[in-house]
KOLLUM-898829 format. One line per field, with one value per residue: x, y, z of N, C-alpha, C, O in turn. Coordinates in Angstrom, 2 decimals. Example, Ala and Ser with C-alpha at 12.3 -4.5 7.8 and 13.67 -1.06 7.14 Angstrom:
REM residues 2
n.u <- [13.19,12.85]
n.v <- [-5.69,-2.25]
n.w <- [7.80,7.08]
ca.u <- [12.30,13.67]
ca.v <- [-4.50,-1.06]
ca.w <- [7.80,7.14]
c.u <- [13.20,12.90]
c.v <- [-3.30,0.03]
c.w <- [7.80,7.87]
o.u <- [14.24,13.41]
o.v <- [-3.32,1.14]
o.w <- [8.46,8.04]
This chain:
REM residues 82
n.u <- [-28.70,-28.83,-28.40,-30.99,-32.27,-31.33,-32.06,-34.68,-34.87,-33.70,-35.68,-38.33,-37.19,-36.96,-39.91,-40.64,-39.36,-40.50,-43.28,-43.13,-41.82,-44.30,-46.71,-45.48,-45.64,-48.50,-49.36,-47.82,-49.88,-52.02,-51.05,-50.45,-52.83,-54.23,-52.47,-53.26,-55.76,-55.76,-54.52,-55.83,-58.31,-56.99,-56.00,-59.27,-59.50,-58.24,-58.98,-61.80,-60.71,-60.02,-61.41,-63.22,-62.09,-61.63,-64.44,-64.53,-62.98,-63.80,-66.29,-65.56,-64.38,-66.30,-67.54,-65.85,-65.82,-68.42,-68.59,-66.42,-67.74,-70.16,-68.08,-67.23,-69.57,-70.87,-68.68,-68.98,-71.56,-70.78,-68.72,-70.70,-71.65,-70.38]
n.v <- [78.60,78.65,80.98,82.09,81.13,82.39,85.05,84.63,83.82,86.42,88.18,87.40,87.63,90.59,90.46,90.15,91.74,93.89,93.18,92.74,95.87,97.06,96.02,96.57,99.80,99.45,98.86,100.98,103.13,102.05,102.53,105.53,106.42,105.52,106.74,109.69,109.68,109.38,111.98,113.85,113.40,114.03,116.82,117.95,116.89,118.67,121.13,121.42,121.31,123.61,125.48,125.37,126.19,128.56,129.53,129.25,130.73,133.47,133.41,133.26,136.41,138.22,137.98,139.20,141.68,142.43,142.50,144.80,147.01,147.02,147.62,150.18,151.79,151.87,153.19,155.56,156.23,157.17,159.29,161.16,161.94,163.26]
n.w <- [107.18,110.16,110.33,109.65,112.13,114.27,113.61,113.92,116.53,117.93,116.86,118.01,121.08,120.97,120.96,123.03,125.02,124.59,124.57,127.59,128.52,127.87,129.11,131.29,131.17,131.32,134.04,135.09,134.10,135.91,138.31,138.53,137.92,140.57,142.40,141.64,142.34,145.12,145.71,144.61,146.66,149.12,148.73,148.36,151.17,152.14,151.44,152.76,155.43,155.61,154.75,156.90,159.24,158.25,158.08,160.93,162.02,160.94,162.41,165.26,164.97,164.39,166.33,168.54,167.51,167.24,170.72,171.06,169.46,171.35,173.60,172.91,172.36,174.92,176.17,174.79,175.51,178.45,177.76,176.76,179.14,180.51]
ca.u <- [-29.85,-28.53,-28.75,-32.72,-33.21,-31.50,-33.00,-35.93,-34.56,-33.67,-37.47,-38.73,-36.88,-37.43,-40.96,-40.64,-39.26,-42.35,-44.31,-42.79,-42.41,-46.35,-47.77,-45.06,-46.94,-49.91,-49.33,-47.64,-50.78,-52.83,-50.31,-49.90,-54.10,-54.41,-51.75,-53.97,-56.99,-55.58,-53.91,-56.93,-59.10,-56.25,-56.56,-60.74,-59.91,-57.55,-59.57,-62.29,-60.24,-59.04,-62.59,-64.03,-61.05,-61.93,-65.27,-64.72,-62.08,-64.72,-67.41,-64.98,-63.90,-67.50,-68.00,-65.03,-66.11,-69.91,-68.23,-66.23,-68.79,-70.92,-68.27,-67.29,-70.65,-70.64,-67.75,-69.48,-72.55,-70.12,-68.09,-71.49,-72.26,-69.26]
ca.v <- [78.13,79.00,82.85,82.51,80.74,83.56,86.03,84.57,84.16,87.94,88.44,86.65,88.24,92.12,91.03,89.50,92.76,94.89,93.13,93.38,97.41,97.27,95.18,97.59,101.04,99.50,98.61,102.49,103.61,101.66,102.73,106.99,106.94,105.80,108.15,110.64,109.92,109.68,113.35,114.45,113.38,114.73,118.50,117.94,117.07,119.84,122.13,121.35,121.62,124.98,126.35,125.36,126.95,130.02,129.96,129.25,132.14,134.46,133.70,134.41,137.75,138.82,137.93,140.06,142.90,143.10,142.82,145.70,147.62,147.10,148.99,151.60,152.48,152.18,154.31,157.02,157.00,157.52,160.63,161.80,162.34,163.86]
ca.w <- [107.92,111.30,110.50,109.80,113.02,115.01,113.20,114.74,118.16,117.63,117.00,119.28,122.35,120.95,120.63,124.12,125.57,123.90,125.37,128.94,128.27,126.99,130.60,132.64,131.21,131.97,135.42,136.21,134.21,136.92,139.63,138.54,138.30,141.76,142.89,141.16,142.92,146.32,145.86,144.65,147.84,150.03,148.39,149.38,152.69,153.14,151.36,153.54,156.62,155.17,155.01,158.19,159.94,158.08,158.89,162.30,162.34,160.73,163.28,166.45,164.98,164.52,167.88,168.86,166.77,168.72,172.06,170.45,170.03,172.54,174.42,172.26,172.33,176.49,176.53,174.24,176.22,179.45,177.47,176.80,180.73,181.16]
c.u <- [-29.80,-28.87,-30.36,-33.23,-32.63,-31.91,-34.08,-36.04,-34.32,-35.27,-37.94,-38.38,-37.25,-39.32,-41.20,-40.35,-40.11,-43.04,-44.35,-42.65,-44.04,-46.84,-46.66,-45.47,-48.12,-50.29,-49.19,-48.69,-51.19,-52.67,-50.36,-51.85,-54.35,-53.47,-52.49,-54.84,-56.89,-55.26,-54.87,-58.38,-58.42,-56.39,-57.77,-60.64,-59.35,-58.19,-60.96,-61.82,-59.64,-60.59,-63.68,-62.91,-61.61,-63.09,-65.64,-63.99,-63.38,-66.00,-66.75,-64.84,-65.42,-67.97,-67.25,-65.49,-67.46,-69.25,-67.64,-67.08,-69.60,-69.59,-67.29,-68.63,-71.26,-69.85,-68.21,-70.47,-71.62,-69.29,-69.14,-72.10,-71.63,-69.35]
c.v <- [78.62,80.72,83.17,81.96,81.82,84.79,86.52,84.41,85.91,88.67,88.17,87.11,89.85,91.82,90.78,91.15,93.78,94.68,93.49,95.53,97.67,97.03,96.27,98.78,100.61,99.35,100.43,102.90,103.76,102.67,104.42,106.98,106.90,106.61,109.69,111.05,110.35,111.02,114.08,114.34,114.33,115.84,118.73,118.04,117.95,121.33,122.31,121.74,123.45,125.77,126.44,125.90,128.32,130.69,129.99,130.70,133.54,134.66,133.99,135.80,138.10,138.86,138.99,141.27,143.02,143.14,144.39,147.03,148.07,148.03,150.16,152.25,153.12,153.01,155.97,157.43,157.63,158.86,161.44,162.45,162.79,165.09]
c.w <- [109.37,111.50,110.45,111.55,114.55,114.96,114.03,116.02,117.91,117.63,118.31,120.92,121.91,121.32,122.63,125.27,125.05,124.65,126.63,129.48,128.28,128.65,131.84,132.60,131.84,133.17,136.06,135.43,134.98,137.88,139.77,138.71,139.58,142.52,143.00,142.20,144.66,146.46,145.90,146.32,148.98,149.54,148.66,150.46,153.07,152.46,152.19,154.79,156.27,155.45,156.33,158.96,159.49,158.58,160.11,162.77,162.30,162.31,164.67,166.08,164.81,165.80,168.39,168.62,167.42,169.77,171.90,170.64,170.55,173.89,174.10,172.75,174.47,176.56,176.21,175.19,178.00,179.34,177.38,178.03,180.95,180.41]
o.u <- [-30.88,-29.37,-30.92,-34.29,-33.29,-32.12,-34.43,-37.03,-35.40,-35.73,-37.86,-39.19,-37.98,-40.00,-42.04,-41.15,-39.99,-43.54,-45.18,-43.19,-44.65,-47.33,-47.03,-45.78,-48.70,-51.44,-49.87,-49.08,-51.26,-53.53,-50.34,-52.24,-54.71,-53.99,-52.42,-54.88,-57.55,-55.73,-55.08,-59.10,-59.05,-57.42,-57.87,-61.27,-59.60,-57.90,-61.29,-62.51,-58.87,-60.74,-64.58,-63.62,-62.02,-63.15,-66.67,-64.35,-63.74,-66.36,-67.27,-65.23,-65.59,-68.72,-67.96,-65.59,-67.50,-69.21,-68.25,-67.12,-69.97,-69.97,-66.71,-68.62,-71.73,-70.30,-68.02,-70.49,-72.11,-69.07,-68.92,-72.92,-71.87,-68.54]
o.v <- [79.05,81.39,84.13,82.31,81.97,85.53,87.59,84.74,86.45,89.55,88.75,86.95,90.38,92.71,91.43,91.48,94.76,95.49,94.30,96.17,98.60,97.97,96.61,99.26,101.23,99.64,101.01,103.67,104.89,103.46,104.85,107.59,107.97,107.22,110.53,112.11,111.18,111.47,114.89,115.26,115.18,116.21,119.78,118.88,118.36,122.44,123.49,122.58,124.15,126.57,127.24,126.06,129.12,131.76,130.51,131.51,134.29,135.66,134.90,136.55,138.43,139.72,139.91,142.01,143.89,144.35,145.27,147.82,149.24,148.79,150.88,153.22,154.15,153.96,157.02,158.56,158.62,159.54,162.58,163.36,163.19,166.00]
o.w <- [109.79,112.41,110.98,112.09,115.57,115.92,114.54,116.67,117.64,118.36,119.39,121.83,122.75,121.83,123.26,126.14,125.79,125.42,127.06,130.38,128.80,129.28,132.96,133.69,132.73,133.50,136.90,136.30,135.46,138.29,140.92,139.71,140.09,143.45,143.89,142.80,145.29,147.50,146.81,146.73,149.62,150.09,149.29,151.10,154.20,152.91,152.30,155.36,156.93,156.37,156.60,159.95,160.32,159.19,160.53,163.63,163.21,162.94,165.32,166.97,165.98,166.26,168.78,169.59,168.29,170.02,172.51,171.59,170.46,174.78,174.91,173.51,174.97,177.20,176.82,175.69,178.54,180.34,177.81,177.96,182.09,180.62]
């Protein structure tokens, strides 16, 4: 009689630790999705910050590149008088 009723203590705690396993996935589910999401916003904002740098880069060097020119082209008309 004693062996059926630890049996069932025996049950009873495996099912007991299942369950605790079962509700602790579901928590680091919870816990790894919002990990997720936050990582994911942070790669937006730094891909954002990545592309307005570029295009800010781009639009100085275009600027650079007319000044550039403007006096290449002064210089030519000045070799040309010479």
């Amino acid at each position: 009689m004693d062996e059926i009723y630890t049996r069932l203590d025996d049950e009873q705690t495996e099912r007991q630790l299942l369950a605790g396993w079962r509700n602790m996935l579901f928590r680091d589910r919870r816990a790894h999705a919002h990990t997720r999401l936050l990582m994911e916003a942070e790669a937006r904002m730094l891909e954002h910050r990545r592309s307005t740098k570029t295009s800010e880069s781009t639009t100085a060097l275009q600027g650079q590149i007319t000044a550039l020119q403007g006096q290449v082209t002064a210089l030519q008309a000045q070799v040309t008088t010479l």
